[in-house]
mmJSON file of the N, C-alpha and C atoms, coordinates in Angstrom:
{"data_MODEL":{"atom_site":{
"group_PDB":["ATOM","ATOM","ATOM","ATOM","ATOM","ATOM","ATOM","ATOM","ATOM","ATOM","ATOM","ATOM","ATOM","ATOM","ATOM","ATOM","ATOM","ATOM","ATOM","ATOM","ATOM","ATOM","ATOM","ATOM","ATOM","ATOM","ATOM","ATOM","ATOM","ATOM","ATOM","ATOM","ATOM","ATOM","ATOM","ATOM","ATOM","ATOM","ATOM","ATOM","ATOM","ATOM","ATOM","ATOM","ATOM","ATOM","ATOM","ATOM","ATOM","ATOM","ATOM","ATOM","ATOM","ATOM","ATOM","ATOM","ATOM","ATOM","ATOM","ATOM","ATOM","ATOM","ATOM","ATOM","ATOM","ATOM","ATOM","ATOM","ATOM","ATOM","ATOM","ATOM","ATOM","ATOM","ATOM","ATOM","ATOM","ATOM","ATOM","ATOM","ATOM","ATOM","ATOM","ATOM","ATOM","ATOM","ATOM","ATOM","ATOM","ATOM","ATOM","ATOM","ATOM","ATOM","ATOM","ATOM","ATOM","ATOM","ATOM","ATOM","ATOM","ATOM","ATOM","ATOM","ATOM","ATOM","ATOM","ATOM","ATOM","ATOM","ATOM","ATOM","ATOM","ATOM","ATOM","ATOM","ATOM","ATOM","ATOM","ATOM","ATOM","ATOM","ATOM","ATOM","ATOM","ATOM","ATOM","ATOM","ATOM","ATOM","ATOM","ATOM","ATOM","ATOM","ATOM","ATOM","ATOM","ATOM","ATOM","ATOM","ATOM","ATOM","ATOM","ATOM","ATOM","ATOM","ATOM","ATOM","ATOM","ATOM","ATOM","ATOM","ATOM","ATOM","ATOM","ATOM","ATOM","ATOM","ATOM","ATOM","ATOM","ATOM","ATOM","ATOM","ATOM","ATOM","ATOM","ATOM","ATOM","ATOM","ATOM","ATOM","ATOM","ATOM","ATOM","ATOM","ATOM","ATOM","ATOM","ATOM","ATOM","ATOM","ATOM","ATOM","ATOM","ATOM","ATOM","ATOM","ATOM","ATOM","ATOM","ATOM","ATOM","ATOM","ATOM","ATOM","ATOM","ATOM","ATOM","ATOM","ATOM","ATOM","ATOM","ATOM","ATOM","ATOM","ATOM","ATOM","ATOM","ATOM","ATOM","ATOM","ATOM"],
"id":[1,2,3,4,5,6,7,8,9,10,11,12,13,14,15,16,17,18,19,20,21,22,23,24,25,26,27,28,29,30,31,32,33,34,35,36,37,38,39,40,41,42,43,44,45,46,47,48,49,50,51,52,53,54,55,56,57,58,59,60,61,62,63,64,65,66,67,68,69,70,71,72,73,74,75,76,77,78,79,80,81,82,83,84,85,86,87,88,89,90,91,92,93,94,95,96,97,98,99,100,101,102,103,104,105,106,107,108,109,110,111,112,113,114,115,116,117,118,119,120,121,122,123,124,125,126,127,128,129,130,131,132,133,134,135,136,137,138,139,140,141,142,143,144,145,146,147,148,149,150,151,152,153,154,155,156,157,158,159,160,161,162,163,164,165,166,167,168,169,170,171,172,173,174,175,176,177,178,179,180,181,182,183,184,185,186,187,188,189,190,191,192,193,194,195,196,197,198,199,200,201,202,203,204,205,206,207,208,209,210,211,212,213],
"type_symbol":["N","C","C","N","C","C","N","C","C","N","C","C","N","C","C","N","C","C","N","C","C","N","C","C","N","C","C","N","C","C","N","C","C","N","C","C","N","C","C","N","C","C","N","C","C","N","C","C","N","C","C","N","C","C","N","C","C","N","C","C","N","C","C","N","C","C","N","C","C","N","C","C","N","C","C","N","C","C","N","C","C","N","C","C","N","C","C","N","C","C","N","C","C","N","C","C","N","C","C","N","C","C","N","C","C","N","C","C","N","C","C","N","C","C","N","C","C","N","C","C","N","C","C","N","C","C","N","C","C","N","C","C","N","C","C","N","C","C","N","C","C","N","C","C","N","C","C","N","C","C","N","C","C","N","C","C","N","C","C","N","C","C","N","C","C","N","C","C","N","C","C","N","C","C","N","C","C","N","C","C","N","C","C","N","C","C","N","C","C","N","C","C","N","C","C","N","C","C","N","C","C","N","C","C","N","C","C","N","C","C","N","C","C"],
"label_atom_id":["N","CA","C","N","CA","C","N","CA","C","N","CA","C","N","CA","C","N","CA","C","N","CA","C","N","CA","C","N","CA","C","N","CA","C","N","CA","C","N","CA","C","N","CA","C","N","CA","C","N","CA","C","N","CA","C","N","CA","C","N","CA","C","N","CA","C","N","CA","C","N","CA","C","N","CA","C","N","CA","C","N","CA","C","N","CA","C","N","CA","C","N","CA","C","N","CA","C","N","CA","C","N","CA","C","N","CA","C","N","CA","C","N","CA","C","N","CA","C","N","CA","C","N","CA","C","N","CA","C","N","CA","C","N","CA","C","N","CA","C","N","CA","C","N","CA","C","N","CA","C","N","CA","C","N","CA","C","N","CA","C","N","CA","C","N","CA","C","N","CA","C","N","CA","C","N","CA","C","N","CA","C","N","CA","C","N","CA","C","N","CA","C","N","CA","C","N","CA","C","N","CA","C","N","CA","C","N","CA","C","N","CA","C","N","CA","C","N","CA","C","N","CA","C","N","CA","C","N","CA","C","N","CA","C","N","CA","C","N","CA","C","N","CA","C","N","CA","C"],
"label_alt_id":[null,null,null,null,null,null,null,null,null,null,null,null,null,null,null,null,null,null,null,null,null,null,null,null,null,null,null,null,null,null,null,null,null,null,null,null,null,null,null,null,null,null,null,null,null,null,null,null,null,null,null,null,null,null,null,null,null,null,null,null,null,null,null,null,null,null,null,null,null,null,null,null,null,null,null,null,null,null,null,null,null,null,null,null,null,null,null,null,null,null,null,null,null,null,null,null,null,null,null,null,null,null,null,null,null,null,null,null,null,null,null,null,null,null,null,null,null,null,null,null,null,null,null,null,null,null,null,null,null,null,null,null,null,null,null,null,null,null,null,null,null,null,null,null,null,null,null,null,null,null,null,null,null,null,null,null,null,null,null,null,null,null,null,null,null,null,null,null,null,null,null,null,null,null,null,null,null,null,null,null,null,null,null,null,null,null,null,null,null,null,null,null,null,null,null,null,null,null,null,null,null,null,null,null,null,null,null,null,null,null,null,null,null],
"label_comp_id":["UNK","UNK","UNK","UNK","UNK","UNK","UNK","UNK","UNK","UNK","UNK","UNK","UNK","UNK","UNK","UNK","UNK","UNK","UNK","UNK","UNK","UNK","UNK","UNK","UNK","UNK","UNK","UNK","UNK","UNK","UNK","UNK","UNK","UNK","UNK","UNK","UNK","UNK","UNK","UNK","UNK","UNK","UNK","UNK","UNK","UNK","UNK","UNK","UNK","UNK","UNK","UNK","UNK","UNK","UNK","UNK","UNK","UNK","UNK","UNK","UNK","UNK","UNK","UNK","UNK","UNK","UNK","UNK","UNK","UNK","UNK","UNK","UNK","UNK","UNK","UNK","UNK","UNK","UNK","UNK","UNK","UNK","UNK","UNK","UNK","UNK","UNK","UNK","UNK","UNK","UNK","UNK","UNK","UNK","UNK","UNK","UNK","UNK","UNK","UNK","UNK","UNK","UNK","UNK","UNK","UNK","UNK","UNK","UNK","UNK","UNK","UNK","UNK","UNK","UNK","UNK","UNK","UNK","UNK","UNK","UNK","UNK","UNK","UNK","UNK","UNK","UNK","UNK","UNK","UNK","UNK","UNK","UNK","UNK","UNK","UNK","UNK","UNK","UNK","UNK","UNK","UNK","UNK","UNK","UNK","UNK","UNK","UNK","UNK","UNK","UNK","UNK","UNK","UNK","UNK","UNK","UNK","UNK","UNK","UNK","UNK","UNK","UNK","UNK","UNK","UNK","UNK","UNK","UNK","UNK","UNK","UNK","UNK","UNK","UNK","UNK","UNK","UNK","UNK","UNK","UNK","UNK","UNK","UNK","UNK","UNK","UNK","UNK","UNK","UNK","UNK","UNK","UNK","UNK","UNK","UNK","UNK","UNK","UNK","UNK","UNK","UNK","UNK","UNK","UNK","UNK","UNK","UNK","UNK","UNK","UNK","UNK","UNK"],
"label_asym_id":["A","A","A","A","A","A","A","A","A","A","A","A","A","A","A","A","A","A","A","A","A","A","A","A","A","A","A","A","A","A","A","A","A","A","A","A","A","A","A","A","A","A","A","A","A","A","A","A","A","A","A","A","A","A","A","A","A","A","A","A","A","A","A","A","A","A","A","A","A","A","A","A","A","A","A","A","A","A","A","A","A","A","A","A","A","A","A","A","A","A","A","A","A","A","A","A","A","A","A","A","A","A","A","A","A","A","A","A","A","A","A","A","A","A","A","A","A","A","A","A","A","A","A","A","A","A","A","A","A","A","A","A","A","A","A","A","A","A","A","A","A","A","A","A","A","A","A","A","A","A","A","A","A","A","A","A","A","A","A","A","A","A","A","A","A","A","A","A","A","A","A","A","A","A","A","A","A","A","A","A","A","A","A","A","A","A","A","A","A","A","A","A","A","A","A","A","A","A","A","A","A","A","A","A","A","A","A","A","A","A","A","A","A"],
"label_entity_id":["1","1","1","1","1","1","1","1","1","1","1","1","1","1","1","1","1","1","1","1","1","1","1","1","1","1","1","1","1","1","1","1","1","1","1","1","1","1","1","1","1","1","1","1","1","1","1","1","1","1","1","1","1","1","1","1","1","1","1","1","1","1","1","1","1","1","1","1","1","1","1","1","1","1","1","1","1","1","1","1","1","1","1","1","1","1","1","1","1","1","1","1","1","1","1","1","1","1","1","1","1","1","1","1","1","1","1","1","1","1","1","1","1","1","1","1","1","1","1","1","1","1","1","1","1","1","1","1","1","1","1","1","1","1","1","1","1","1","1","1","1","1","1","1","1","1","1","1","1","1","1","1","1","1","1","1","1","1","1","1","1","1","1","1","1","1","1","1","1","1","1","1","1","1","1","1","1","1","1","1","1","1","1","1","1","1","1","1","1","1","1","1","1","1","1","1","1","1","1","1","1","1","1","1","1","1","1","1","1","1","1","1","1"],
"label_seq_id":[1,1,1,2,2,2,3,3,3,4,4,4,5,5,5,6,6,6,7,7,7,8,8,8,9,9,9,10,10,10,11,11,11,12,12,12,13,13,13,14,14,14,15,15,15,16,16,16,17,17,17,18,18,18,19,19,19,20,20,20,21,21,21,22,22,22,23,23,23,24,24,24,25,25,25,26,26,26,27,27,27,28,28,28,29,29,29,30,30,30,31,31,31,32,32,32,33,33,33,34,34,34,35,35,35,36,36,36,37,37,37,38,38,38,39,39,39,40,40,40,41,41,41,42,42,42,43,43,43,44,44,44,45,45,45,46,46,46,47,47,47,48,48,48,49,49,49,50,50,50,51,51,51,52,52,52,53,53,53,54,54,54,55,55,55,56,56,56,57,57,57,58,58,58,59,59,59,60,60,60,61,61,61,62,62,62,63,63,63,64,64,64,65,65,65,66,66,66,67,67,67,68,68,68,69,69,69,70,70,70,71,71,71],
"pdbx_PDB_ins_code":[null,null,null,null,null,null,null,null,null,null,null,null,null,null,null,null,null,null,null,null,null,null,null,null,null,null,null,null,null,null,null,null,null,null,null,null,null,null,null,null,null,null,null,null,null,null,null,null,null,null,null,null,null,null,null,null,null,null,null,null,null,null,null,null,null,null,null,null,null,null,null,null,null,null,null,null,null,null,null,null,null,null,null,null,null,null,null,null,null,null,null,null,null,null,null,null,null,null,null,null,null,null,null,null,null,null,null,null,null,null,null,null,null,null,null,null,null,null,null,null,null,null,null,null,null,null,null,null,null,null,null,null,null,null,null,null,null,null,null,null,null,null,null,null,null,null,null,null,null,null,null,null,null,null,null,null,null,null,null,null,null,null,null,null,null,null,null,null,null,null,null,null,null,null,null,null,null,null,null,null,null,null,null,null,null,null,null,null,null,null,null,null,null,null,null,null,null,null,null,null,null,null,null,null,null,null,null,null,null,null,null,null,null],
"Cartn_x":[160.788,159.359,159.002,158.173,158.135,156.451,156.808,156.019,154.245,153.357,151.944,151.824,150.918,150.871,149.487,149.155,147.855,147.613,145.777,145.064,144.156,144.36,143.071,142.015,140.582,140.169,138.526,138.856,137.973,138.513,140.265,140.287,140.91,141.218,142.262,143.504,143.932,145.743,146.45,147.693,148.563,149.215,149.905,150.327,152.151,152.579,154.351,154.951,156.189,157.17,156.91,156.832,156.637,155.13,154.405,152.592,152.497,151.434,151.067,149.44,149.272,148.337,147.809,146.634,145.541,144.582,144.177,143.635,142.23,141.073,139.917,139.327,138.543,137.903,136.538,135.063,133.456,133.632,133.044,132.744,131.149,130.935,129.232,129.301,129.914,129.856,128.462,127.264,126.844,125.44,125.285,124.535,124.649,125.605,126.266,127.193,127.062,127.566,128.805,129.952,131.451,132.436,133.297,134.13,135.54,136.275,137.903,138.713,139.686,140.985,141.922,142.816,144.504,145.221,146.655,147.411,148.583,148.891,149.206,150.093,149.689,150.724,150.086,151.501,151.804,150.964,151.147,150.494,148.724,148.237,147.098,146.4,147.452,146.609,146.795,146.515,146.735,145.313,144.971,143.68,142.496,141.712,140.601,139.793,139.275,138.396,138.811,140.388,140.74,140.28,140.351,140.024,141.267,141.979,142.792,142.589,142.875,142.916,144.394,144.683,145.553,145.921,145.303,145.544,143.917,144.658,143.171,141.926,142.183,140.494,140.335,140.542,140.351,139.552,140.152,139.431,138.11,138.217,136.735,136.01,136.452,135.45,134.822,135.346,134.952,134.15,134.106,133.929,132.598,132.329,131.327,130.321,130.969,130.266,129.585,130.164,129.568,129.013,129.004,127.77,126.663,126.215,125.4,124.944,125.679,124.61,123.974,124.254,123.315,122.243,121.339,120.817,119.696],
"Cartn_y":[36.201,36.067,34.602,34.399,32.729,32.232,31.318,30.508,30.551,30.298,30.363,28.462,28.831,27.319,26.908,25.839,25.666,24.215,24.061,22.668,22.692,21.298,21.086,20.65,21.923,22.292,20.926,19.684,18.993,17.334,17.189,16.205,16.943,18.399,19.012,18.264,17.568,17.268,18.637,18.919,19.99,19.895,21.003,20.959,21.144,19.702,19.465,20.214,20.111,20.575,19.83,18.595,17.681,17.255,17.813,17.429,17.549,17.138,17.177,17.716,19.047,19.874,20.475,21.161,21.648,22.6,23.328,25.25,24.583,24.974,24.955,26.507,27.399,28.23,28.042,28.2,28.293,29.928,29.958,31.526,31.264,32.291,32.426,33.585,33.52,34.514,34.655,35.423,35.409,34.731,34.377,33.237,31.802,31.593,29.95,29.529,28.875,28.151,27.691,27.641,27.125,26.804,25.425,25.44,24.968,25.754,25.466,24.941,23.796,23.493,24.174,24.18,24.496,23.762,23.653,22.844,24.309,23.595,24.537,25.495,26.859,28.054,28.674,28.975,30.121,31.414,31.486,33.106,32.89,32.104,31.671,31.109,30.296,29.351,31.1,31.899,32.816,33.798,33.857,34.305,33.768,34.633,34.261,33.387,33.261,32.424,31.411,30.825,29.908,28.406,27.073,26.084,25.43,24.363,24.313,22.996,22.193,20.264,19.832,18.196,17.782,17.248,16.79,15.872,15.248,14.15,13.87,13.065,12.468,12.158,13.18,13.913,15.49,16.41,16.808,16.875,16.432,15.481,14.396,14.615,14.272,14.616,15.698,17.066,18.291,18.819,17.997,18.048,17.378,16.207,15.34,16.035,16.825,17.852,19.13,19.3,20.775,20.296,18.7,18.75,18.078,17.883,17.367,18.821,20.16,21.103,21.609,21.108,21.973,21.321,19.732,19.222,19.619],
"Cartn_z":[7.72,7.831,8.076,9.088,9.357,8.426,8.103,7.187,7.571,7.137,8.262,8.265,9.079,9.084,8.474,7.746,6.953,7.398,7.638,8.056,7.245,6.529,5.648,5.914,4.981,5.345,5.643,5.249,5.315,6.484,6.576,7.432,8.728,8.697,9.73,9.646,8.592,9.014,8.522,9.486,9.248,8.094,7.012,5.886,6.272,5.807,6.395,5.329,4.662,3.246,2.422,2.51,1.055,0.864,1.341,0.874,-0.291,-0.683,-2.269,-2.292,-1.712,-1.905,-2.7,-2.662,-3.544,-2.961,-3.875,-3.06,-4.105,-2.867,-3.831,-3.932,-4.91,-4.084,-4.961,-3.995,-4.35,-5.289,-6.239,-6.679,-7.203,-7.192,-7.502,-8.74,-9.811,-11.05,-12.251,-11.878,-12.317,-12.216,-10.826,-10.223,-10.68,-11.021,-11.285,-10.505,-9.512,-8.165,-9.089,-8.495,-9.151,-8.258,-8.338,-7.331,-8.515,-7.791,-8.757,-7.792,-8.338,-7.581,-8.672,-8.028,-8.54,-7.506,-7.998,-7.569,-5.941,-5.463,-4.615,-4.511,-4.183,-4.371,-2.99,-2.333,-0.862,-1.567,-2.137,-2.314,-2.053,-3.214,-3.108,-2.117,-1.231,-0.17,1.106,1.126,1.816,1.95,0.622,0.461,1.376,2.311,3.227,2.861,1.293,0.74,0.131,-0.024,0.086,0.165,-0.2,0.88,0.606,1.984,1.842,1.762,0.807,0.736,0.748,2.006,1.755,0.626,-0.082,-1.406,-2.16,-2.607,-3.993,-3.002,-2.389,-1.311,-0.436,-0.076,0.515,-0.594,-1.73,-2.665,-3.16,-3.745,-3.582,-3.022,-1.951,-0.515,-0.868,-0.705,-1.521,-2.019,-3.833,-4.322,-4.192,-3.635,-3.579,-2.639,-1.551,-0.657,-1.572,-2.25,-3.257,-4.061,-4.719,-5.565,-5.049,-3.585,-2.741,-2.363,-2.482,-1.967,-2.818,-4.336,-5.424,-5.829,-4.962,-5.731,-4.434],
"occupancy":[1.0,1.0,1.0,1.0,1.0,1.0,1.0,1.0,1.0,1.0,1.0,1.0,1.0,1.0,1.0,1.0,1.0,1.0,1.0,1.0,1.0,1.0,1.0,1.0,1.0,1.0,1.0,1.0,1.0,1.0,1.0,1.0,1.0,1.0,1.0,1.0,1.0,1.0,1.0,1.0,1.0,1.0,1.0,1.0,1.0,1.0,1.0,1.0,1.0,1.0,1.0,1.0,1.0,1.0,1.0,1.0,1.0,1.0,1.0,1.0,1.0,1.0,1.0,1.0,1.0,1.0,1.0,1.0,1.0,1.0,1.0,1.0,1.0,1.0,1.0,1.0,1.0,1.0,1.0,1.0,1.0,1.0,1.0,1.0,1.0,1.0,1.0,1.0,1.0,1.0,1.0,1.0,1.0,1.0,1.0,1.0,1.0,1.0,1.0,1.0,1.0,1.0,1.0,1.0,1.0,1.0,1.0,1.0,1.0,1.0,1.0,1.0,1.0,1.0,1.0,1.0,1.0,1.0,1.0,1.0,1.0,1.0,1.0,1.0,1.0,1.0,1.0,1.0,1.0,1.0,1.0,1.0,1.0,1.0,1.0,1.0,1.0,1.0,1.0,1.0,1.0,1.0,1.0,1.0,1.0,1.0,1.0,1.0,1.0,1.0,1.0,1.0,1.0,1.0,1.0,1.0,1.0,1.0,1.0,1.0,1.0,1.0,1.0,1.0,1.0,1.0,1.0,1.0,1.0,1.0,1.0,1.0,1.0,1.0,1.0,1.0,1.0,1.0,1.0,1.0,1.0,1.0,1.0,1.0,1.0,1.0,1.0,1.0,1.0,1.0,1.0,1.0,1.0,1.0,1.0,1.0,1.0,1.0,1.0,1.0,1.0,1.0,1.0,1.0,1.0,1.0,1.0,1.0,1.0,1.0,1.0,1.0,1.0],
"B_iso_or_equiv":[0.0,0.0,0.0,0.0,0.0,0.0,0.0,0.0,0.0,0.0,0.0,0.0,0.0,0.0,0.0,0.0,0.0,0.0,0.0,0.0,0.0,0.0,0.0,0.0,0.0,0.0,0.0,0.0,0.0,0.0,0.0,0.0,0.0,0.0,0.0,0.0,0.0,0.0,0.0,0.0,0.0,0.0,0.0,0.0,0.0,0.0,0.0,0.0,0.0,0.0,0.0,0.0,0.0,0.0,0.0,0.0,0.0,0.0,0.0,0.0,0.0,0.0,0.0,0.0,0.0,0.0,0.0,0.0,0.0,0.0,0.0,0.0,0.0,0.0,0.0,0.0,0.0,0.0,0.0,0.0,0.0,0.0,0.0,0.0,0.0,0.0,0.0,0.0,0.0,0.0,0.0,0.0,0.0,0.0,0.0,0.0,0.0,0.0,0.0,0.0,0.0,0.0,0.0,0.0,0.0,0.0,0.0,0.0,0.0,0.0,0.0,0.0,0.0,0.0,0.0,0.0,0.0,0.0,0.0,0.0,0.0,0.0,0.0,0.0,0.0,0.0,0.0,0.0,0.0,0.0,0.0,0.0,0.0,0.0,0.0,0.0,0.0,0.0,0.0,0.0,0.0,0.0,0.0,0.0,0.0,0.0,0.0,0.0,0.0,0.0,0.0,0.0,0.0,0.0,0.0,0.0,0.0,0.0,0.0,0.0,0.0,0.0,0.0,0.0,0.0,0.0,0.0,0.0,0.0,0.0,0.0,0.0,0.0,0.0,0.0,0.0,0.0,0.0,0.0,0.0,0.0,0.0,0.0,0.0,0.0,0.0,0.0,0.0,0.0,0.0,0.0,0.0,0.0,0.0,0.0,0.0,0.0,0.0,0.0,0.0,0.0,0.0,0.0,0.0,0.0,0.0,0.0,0.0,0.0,0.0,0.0,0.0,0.0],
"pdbx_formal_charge":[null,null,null,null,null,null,null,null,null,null,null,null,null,null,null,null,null,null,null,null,null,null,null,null,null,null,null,null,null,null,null,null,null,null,null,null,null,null,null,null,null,null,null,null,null,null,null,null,null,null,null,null,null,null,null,null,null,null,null,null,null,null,null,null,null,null,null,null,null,null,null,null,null,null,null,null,null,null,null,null,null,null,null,null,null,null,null,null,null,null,null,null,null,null,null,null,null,null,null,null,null,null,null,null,null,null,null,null,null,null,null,null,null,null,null,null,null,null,null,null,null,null,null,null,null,null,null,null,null,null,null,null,null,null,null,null,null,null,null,null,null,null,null,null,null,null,null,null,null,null,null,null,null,null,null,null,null,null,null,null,null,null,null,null,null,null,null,null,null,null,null,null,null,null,null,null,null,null,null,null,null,null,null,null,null,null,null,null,null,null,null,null,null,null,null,null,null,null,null,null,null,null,null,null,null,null,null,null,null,null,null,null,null],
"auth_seq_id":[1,1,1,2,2,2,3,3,3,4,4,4,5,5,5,6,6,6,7,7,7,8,8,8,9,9,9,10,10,10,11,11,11,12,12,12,13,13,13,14,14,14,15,15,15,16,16,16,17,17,17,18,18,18,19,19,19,20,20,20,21,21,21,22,22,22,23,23,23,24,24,24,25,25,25,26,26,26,27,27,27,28,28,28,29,29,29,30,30,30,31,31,31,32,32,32,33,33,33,34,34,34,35,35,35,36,36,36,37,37,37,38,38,38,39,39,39,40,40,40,41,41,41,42,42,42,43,43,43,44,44,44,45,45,45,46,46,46,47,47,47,48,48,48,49,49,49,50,50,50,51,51,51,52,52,52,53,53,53,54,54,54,55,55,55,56,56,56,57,57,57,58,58,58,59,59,59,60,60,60,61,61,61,62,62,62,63,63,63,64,64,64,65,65,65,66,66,66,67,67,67,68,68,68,69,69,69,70,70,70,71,71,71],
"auth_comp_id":["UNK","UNK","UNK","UNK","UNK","UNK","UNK","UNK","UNK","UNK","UNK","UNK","UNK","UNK","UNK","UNK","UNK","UNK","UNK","UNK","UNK","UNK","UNK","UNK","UNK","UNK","UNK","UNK","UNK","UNK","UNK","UNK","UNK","UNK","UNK","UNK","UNK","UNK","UNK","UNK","UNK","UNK","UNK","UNK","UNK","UNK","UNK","UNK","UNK","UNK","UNK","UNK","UNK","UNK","UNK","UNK","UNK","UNK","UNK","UNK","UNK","UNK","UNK","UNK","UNK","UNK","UNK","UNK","UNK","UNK","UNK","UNK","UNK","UNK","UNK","UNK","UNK","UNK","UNK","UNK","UNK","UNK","UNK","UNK","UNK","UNK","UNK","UNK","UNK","UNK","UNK","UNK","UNK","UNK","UNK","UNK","UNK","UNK","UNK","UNK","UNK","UNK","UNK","UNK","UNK","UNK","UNK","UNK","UNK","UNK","UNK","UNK","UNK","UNK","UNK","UNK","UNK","UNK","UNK","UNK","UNK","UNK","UNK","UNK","UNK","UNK","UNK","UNK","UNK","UNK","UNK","UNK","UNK","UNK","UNK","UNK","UNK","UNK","UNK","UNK","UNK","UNK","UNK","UNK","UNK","UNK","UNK","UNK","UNK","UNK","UNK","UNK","UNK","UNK","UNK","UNK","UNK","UNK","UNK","UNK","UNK","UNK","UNK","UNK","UNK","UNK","UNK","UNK","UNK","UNK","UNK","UNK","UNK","UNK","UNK","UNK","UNK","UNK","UNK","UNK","UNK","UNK","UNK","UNK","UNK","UNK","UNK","UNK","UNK","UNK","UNK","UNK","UNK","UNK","UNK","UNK","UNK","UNK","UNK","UNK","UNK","UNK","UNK","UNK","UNK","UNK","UNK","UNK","UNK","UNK","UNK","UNK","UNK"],
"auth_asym_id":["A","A","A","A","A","A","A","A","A","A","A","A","A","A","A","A","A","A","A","A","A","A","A","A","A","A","A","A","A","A","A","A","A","A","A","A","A","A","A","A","A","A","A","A","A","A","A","A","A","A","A","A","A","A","A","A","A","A","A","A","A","A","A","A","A","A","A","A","A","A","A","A","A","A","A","A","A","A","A","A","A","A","A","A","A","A","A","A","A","A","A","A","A","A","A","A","A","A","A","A","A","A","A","A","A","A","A","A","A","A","A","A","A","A","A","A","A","A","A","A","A","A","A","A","A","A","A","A","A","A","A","A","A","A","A","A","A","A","A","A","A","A","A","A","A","A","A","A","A","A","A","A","A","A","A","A","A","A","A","A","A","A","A","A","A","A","A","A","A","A","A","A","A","A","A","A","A","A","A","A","A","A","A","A","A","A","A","A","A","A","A","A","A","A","A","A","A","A","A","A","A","A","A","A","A","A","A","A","A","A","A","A","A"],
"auth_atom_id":["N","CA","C","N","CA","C","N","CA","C","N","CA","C","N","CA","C","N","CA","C","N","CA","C","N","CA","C","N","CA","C","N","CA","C","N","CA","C","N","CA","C","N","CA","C","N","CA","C","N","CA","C","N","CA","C","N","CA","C","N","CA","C","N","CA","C","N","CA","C","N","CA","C","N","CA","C","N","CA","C","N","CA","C","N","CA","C","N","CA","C","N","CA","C","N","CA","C","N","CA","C","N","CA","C","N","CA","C","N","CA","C","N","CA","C","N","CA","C","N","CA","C","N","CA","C","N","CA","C","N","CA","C","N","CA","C","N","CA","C","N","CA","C","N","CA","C","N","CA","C","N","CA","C","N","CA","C","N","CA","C","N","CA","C","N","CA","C","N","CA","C","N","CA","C","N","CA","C","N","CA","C","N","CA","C","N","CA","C","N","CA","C","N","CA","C","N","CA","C","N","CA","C","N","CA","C","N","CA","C","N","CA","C","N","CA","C","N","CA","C","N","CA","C","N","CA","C","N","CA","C","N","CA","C","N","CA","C","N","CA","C","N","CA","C","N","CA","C"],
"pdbx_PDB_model_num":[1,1,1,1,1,1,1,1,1,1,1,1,1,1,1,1,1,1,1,1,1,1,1,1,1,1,1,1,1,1,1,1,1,1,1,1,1,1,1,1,1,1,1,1,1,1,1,1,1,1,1,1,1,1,1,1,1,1,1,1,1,1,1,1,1,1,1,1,1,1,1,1,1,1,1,1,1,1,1,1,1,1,1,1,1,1,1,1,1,1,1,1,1,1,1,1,1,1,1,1,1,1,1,1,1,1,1,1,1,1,1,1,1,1,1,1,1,1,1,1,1,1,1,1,1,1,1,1,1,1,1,1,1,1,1,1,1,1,1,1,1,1,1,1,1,1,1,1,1,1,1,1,1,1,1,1,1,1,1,1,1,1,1,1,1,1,1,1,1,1,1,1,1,1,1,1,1,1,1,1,1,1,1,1,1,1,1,1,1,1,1,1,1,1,1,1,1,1,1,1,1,1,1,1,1,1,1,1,1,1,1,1,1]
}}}
């Protein structure tokens, strides 16, 4: 089975073997806007609703983007 290939989802760089990645996903439980990272898993980064970050200023970025849309 060949590997998929993943671009993160805020600078577009391609994801190589040794990255040091991170899966965000937005959930809305309850009408309370929420965004989670975890650290990176193939299974997880697979899911449609996914986001895929190269690393910790990718993140940020992110993060700084999602709490600029709740104000």
């Amino acid at each position: 089975m060949r590997e998929m290939l993943y671009t993160c989802d805020v600078c577009k760089k391609k994801k190589g073997e040794a990255n040091h990645w991170f899966l965000a996903q937005i959930n809305n439980p309850m009408d309370r806007l929420q965004l989670t990272f975890t650290r990176w898993s193939h299974a997880d980064a697979r899911n449609e609703d996914t986001i895929h970050l190269c690393g910790q200023e990718c993140a940020q970025r992110k993060l700084s983007e999602f709490l600029g849309s709740l104000t």
